[in-house]
NULOFI-719517 format. One record per residue (C-alpha): residue number from 1; residue in one letter; x, y, z. Coordinates in steps of 0.02 Angstrom, whole numbers, plus 50000, padded with zeros to 5 digits. Example, Ala and Ser with C-alpha at 12.3 -4.5 7.8 and 13.67 -1.06 7.14 Angstrom:
<pos: 1; code: a; u: 50615; v: 49775; w: 50390>
<pos: 2; code: s; u: 50684; v: 49947; w: 50357>
***
This chain:
<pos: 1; code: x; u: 49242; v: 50330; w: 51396>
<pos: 2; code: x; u: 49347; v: 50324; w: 51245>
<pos: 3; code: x; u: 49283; v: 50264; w: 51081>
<pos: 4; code: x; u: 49393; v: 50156; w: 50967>
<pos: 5; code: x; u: 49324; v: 50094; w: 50799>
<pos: 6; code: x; u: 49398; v: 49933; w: 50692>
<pos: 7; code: x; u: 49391; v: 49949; w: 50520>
<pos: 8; code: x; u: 49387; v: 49776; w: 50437>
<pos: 9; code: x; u: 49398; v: 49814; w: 50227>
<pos: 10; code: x; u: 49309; v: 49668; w: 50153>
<pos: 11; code: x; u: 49314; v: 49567; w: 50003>
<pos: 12; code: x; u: 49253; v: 49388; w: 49956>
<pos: 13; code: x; u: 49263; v: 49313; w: 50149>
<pos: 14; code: x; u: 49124; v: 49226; w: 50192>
<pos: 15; code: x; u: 49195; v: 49087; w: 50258>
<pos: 16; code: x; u: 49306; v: 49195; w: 50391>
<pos: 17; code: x; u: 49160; v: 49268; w: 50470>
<pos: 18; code: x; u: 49137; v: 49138; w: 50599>
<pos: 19; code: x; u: 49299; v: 49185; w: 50660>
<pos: 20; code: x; u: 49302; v: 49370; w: 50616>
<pos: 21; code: x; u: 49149; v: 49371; w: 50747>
<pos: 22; code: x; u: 49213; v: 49272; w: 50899>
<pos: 23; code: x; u: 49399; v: 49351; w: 50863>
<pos: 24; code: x; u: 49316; v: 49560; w: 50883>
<pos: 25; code: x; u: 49177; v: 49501; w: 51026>
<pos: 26; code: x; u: 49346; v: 49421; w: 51106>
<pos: 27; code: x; u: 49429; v: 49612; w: 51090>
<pos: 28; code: x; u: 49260; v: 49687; w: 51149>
<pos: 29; code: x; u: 49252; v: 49588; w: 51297>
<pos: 30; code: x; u: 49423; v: 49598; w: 51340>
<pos: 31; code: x; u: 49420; v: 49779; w: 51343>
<pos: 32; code: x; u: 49272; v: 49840; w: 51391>
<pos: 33; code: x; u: 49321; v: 50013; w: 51472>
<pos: 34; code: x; u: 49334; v: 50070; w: 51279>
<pos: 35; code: x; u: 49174; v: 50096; w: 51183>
<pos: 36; code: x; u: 49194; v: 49985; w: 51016>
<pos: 37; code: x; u: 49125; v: 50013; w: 50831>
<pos: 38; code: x; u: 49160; v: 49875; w: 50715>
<pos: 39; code: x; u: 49160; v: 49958; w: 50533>
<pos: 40; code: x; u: 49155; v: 49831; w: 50403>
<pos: 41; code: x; u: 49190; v: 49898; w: 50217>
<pos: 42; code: x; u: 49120; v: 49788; w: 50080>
<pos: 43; code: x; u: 49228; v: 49812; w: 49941>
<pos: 44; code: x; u: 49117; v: 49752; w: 49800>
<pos: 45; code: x; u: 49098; v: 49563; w: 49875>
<pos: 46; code: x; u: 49034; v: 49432; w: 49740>
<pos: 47; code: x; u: 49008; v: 49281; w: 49863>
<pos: 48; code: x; u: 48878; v: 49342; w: 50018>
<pos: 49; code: x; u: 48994; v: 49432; w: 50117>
<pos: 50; code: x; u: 48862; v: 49557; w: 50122>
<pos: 51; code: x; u: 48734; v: 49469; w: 50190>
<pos: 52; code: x; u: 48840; v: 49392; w: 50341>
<pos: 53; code: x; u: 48881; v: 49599; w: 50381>
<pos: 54; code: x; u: 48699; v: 49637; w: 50391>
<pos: 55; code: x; u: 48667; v: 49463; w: 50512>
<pos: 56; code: x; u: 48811; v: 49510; w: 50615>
<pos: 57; code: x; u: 48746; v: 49712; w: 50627>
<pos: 58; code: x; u: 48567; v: 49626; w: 50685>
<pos: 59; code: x; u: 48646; v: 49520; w: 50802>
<pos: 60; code: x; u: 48759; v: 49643; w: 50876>
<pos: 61; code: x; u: 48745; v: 49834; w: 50874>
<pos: 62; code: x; u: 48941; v: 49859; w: 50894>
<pos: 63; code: x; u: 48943; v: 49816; w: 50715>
<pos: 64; code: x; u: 48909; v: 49947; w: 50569>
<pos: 65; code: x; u: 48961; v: 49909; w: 50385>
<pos: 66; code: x; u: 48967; v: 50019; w: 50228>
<pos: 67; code: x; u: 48917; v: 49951; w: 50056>
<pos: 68; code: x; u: 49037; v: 50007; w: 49904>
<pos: 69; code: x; u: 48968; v: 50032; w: 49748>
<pos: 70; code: x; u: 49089; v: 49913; w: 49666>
<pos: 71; code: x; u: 49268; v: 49813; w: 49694>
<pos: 72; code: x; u: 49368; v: 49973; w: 49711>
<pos: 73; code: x; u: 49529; v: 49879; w: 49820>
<pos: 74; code: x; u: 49593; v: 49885; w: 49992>
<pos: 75; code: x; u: 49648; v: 50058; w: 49985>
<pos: 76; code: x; u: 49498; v: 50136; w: 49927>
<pos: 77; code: x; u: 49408; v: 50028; w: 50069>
<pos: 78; code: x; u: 49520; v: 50080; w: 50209>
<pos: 79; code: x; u: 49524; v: 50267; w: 50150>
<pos: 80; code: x; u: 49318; v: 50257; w: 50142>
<pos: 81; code: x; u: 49325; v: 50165; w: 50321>
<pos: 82; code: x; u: 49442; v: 50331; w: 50397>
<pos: 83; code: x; u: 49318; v: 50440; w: 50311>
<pos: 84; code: x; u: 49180; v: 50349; w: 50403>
<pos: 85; code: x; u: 49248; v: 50304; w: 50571>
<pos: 86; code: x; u: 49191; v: 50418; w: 50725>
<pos: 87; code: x; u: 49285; v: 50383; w: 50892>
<pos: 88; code: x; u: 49454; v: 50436; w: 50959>
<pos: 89; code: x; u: 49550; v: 50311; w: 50888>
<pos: 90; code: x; u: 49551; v: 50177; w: 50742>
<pos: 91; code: x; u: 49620; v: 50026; w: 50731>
<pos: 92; code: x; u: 49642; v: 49946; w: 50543>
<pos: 93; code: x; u: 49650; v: 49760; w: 50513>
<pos: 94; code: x; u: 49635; v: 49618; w: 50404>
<pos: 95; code: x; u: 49447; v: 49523; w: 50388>
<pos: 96; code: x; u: 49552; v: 49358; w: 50395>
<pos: 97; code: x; u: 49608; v: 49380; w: 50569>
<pos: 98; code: x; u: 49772; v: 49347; w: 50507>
<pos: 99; code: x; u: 49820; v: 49508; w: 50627>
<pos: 100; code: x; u: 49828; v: 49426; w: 50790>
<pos: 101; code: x; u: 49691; v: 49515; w: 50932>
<pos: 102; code: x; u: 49828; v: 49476; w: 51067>
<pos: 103; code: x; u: 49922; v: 49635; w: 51009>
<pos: 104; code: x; u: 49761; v: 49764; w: 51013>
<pos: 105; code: x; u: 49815; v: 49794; w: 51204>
<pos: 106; code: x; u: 49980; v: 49829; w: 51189>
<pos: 107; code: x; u: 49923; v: 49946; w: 51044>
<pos: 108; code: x; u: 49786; v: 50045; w: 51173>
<pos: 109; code: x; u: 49947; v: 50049; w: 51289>
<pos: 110; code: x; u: 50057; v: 50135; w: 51170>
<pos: 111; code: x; u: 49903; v: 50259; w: 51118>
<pos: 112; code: x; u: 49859; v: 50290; w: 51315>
<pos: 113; code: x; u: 50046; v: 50335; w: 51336>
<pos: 114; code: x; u: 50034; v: 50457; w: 51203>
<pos: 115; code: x; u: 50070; v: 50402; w: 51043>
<pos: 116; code: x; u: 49971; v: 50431; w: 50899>
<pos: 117; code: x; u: 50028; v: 50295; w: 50761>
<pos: 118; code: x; u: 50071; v: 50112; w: 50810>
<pos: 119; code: x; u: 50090; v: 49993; w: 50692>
<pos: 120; code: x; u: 50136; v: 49839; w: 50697>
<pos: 121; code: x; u: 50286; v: 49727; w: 50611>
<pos: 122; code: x; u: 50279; v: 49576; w: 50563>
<pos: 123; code: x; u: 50423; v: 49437; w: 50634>
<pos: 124; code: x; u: 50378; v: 49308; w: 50505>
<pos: 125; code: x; u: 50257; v: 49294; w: 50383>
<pos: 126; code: x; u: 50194; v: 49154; w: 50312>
<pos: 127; code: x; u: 50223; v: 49205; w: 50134>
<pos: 128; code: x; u: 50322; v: 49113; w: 49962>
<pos: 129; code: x; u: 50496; v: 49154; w: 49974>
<pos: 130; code: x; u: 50500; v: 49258; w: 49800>
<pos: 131; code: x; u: 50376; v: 49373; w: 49883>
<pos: 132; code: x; u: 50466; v: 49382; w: 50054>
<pos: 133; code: x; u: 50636; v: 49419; w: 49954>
<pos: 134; code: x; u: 50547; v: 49556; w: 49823>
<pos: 135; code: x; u: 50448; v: 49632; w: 49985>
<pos: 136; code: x; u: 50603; v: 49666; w: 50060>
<pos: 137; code: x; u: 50707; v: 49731; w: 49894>
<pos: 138; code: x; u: 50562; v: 49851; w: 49876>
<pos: 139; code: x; u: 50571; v: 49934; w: 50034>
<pos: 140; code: x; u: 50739; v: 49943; w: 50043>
<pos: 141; code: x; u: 50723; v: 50026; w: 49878>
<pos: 142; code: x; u: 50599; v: 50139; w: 49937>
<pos: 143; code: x; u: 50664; v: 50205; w: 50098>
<pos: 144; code: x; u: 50846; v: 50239; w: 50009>
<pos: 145; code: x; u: 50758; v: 50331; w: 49875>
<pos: 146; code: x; u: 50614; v: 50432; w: 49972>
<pos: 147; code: x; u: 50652; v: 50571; w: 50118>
<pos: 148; code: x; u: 50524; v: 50502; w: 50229>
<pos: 149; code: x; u: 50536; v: 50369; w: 50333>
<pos: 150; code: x; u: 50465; v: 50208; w: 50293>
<pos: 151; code: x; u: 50445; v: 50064; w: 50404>
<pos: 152; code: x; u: 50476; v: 49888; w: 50344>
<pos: 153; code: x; u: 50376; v: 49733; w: 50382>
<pos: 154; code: x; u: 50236; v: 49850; w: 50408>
<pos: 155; code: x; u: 50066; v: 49816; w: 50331>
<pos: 156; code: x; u: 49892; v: 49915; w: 50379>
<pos: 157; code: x; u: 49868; v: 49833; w: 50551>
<pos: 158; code: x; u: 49888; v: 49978; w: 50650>
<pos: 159; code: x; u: 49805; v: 50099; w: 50799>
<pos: 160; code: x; u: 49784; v: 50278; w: 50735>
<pos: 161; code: x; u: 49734; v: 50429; w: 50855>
<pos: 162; code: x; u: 49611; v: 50533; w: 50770>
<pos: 163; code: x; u: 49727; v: 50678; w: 50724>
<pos: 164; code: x; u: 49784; v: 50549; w: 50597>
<pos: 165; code: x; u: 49639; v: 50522; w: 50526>
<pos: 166; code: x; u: 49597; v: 50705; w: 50507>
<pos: 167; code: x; u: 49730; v: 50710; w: 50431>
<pos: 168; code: x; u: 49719; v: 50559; w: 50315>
<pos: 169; code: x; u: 49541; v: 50614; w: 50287>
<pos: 170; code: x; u: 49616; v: 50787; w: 50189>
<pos: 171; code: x; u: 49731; v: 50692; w: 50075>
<pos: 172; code: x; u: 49606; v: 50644; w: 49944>
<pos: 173; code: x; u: 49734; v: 50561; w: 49804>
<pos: 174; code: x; u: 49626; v: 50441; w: 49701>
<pos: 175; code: x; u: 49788; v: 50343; w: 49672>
<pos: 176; code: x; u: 49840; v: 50284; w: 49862>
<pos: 177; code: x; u: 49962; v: 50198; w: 49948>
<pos: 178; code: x; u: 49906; v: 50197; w: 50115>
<pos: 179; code: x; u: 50074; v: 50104; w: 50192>
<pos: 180; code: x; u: 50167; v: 50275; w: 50111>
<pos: 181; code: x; u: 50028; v: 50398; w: 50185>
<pos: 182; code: x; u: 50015; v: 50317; w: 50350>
<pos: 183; code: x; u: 50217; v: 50374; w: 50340>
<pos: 184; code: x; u: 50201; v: 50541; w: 50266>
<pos: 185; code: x; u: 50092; v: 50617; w: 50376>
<pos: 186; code: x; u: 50214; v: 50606; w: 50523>
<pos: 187; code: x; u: 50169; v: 50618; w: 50709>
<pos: 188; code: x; u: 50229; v: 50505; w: 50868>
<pos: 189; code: x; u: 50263; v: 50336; w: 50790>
<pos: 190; code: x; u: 50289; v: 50179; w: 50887>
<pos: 191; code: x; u: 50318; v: 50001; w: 50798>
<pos: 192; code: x; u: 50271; v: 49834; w: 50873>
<pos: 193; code: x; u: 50308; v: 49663; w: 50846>
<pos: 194; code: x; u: 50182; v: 49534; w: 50818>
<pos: 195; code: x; u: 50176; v: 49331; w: 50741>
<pos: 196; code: x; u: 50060; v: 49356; w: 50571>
<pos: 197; code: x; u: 49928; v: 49202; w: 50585>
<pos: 198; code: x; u: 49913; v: 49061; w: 50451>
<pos: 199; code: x; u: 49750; v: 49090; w: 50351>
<pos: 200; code: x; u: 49625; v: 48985; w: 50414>
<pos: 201; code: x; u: 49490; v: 49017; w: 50288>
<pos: 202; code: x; u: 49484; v: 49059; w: 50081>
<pos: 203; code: x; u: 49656; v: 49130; w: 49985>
<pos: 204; code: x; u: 49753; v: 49271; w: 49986>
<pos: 205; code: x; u: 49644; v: 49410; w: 49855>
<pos: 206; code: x; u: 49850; v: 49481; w: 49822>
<pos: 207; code: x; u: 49923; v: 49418; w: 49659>
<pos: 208; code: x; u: 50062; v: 49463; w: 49595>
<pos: 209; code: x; u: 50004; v: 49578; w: 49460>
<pos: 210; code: x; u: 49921; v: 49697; w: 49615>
<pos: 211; code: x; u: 50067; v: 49695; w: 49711>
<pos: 212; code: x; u: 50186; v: 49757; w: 49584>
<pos: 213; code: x; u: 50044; v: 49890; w: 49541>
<pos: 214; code: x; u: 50067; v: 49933; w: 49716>
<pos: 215; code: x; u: 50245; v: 49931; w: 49723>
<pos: 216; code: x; u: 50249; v: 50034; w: 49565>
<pos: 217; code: x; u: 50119; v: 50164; w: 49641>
<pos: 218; code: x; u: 50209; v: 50165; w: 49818>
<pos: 219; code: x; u: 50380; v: 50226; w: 49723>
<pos: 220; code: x; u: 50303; v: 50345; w: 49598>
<pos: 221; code: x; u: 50204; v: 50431; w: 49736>
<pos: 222; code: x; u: 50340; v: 50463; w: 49856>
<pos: 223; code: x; u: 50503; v: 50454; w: 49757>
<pos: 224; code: x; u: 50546; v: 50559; w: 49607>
<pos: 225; code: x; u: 50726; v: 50450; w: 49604>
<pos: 226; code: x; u: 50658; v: 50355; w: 49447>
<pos: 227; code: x; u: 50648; v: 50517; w: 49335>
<pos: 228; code: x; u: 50821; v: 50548; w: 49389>
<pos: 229; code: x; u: 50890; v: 50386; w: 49369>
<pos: 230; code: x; u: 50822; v: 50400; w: 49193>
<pos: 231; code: x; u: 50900; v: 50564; w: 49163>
<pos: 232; code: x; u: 51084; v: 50513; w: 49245>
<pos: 233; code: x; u: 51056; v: 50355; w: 49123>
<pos: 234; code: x; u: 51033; v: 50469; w: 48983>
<pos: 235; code: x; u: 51197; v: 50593; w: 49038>
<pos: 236; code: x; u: 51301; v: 50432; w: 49043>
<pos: 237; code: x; u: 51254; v: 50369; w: 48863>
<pos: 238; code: x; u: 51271; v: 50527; w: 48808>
<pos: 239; code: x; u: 51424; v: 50540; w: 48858>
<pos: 240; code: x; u: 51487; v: 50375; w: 48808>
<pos: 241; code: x; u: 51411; v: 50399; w: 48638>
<pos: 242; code: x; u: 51520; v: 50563; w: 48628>
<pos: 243; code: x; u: 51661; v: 50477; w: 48670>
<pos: 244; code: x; u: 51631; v: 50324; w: 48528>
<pos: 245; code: x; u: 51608; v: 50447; w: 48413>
<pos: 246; code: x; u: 51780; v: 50534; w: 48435>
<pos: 247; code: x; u: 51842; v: 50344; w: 48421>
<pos: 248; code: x; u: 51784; v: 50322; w: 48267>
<pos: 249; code: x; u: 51836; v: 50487; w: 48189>
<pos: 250; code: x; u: 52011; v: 50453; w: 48261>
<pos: 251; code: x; u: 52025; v: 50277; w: 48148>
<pos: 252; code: x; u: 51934; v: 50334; w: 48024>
<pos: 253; code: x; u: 52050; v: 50485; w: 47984>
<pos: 254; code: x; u: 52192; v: 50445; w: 48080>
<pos: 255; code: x; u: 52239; v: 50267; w: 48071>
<pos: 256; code: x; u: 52145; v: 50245; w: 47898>
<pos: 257; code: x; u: 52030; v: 50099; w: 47979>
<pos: 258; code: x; u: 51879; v: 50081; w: 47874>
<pos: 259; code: x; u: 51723; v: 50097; w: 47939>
<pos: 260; code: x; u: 51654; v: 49944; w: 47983>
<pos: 261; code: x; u: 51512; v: 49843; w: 48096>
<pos: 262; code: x; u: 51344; v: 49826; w: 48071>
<pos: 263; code: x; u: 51302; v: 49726; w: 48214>
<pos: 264; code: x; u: 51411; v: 49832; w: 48328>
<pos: 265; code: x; u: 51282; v: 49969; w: 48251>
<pos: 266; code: x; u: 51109; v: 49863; w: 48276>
<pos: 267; code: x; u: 51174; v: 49833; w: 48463>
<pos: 268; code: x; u: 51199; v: 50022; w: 48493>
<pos: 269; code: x; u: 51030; v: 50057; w: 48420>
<pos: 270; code: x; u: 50939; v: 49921; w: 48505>
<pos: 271; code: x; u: 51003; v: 49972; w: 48680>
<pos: 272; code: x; u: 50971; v: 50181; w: 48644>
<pos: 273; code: x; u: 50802; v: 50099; w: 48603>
<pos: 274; code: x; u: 50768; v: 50014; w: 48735>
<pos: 275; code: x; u: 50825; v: 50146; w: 48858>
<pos: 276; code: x; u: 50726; v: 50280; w: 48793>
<pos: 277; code: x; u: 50575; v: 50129; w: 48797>
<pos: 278; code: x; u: 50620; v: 50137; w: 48990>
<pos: 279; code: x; u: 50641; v: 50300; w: 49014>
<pos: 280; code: x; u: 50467; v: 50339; w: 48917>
<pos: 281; code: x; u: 50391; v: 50203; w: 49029>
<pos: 282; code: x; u: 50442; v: 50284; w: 49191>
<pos: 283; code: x; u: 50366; v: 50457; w: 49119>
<pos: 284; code: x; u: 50231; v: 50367; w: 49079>
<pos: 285; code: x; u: 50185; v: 50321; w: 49264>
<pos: 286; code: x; u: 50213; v: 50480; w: 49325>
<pos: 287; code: x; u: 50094; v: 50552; w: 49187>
<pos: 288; code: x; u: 49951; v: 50422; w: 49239>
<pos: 289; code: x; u: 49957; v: 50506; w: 49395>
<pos: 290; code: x; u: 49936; v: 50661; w: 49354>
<pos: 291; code: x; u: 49776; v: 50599; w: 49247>
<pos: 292; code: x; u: 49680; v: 50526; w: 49376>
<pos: 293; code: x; u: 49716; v: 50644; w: 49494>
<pos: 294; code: x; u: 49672; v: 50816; w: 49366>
<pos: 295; code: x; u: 49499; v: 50714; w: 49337>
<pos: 296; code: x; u: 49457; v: 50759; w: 49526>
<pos: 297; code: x; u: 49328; v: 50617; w: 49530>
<pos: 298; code: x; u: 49280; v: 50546; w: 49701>
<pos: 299; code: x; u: 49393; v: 50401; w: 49770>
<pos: 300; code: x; u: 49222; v: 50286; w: 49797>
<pos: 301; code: x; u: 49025; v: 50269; w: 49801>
<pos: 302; code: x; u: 48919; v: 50203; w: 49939>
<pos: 303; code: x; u: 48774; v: 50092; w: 49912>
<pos: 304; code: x; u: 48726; v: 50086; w: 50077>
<pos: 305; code: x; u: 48785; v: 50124; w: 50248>
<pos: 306; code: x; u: 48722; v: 50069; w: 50404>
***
């Protein structure tokens, strides 16, 4: 019999546990010609998320949960859930049960049929319409900038056969983007469609602040097209500046114009400013990467697992 393990990263959701419990005994039951391990990551819970995965492990022994150390985010927890999971497969998804458990067997069909990566797209989300519109500009971005593919609508909810997750578990980046890795790694890749749920229970832990830290790590960890945007920028001003400059010579000696315009000359130095302010920025993130990663220091701690 097959094993299959569901990891379920964790953060401040006490009130969807009700849920979270019937929805997973619901999957168990359905399927029960799989073995099932329910891996529940507590990412550094305030409320008493905790205590609900320790009731829920006592109560049924299909559930397991592992303890961070601290709040370290949903990649960390996912990447210390794939370290963690045994079985032949895993399947990631959201504590909210905002990932529908009607679409877990198509997923096992996909896998039996011999695929080893199916994720699953979202056909509407229920999401503001300035993060629907600046979702979609940033993976546009991203797959016309990167050479890998990268599949759109596509969050973690996802079946992954466990050569994936060996070989998840030897990229050890402290910096992660898990949507990019799940990409990178390759393999037999089959996309899904599924109707993303309303939350029934708490708010959404994604501001906007994370999710352009995301975006920002996503594109500097898979693209380089930033650094050479910068550098064609700096070519074409160059250039330009070149070409001004022979201007002004020609009226100046020329046509006897005098030299004149100070504002024409705070313009052109504000603008060089703020381009080499961009261009320093964008160095800048690629930099911080290289920091945290040349500190080699261990993506997580574990409190407790169990």
């Amino acid at each position: 019999m097959k094993t299959i393990t569901i990891l379920l990263p964790i953060f401040n959701e006490t009130e969807s546990f009700p849920l979270l419990k019937e929805n997973i005994q619901q999957v168990i039951k359905d399927n029960s010609n799989y073995e099932w391990i329910i891996l529940m990551i507590n990412d550094g819970s305030t409320d008493n998320s905790l205590e609900k995965m320790k009731n829920l492990c006592q109560e049924d022994h299909h559930f397991h949960y592992i303890d961070l150390s601290r709040n370290y985010g949903k990649e960390i927890a996912i990447m210390a859930g794939i370290d963690y999971a045994v079985g032949d497969a895993i399947i990631i998804m959201d504590a909210d049960m905002q990932h529908p458990i009607e679409t877990i067997p198509e997923m096992i069909k996909y896998w039996e049929e011999g695929y080893d990566d199916i994720y699953a797209q979202r056909q509407n989300a229920h999401e503001p319409w300035l993060k629907t519109i600046t979702s979609k500009a940033y993976y546009n971005f991203l797959q016309k900038t990167t050479n890998i593919p990268i599949q759109k609508d596509t969050g973690d909810f996802r079946l992954l056969d466990r050569k994936c997750i060996e070989a998840l578990k030897e990229m050890k980046e402290t910096d992660r983007n898990n949507k990019g890795m799940f990409s990178w790694i390759g393999f037999k890749k089959k996309g899904i469609y599924y109707q993303q749920k309303q939350r029934q229970y708490g708010k959404t832990k994604w501001s906007y602040y994370k999710l352009i830290n995301l975006a920002l790590n996503g594109i500097t960890s898979f693209t380089t097209t930033p650094l050479r945007i910068a550098s064609i920028f700096g070519i074409i001003i160059s250039f330009m500046s070149f070409l001004y400059l022979i201007y002004i010579i020609f009226k100046t000696l020329i046509i006897g114009e005098s030299v004149q315009g100070y504002p024409t000359l705070m313009v052109t130095i504000l603008f060089l400013g703020g381009m080499q302010l961009i261009a320093l920025g964008i160095i800048g993130e690629y930099l911080s990467h290289i920091f945290n990663e040349t500190k080699r220091r261990p993506g997580y701690f574990i409190r407790e697992y169990k």
